[in-house]
N, C-alpha and C positions, 0 to 999 in steps of 0.2 A: 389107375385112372383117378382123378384127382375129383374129391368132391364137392356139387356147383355148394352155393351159400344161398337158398331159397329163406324167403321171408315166409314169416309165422302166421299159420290160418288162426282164421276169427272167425266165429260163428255166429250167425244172425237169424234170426228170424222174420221172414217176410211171406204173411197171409197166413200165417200159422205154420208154415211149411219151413227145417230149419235148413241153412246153408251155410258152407264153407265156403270163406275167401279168401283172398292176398293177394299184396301189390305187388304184381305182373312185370311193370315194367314203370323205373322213374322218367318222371319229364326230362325231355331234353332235345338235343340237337342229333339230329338222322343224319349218318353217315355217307346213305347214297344220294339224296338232293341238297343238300346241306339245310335244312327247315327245321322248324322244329315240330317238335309233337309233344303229344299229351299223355297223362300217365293212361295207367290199363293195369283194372283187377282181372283174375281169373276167379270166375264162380264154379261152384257146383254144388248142387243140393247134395246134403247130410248121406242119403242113400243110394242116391245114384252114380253115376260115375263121368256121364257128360261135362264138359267145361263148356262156357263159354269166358269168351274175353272181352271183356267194355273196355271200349277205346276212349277216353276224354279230351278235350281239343287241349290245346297249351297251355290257353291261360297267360300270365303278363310273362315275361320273361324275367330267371330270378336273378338277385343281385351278387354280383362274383362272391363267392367265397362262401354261399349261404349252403347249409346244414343238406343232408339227402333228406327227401321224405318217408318217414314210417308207414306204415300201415297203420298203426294207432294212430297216428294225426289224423285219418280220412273220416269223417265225421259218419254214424251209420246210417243216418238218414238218407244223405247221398246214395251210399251202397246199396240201400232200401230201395230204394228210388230205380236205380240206376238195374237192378237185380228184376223189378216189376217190368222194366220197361225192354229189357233183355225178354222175356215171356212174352211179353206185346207181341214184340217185334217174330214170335214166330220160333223163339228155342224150347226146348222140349226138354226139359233136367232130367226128365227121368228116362227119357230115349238113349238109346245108344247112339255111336258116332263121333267120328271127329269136333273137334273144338271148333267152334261160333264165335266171328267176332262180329262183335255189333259197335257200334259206334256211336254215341249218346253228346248228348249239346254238354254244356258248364252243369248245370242242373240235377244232370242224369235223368232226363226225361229221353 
């Protein structure tokens, strides 16, 4: 079985409490409606094992031939942000369960 090529967790600290992430999925264009979408990190705190996954809208469309995005490019504040507002919204890091996606504006609020 051939093995995927996952991007490399980062670890953040948000409220004191630490967390691992990586980006999920690059911006692009969806195969079943033909639209685009927006990246998505997958979180989960340090100890726990729950994920969830932040959805971010699209954003401008990029220009042909431009670079993929890293995970280092995504500034932490965003992830900070976007990580708080996943909690908001009702996920539980340290619960058990399937994976949460939540859906966040440009901001990550």
């Amino acid at each position: 079985m051939a093995r995927t090529k996952q991007s490399p967790e980062f670890e953040i600290d948000v409220d004191g409490a630490p967390y691992l992430w990586r980006l999920h999925r690059q911006p692009g264009w969806s195969s079943d409606n033909g639209q685009r979408h927006g990246m998505a990190i997958a979180v989960r705190h340090k100890e726990g094992q729950r994920e969830a996954v932040v959805e971010f809208p699209p954003g401008p469309e990029p220009k042909y031939g431009a670079p993929l995005l890293k995970g280092s490019q995504i500034a932490p504040a965003l992830v900070a942000k976007a990580i708080s507002s996943a909690i908001v919204a009702g996920w539980d890091p340290l619960s058990r369960g399937k994976t949460v996606a939540i859906v966040v504006d440009a901001t990550g609020a």
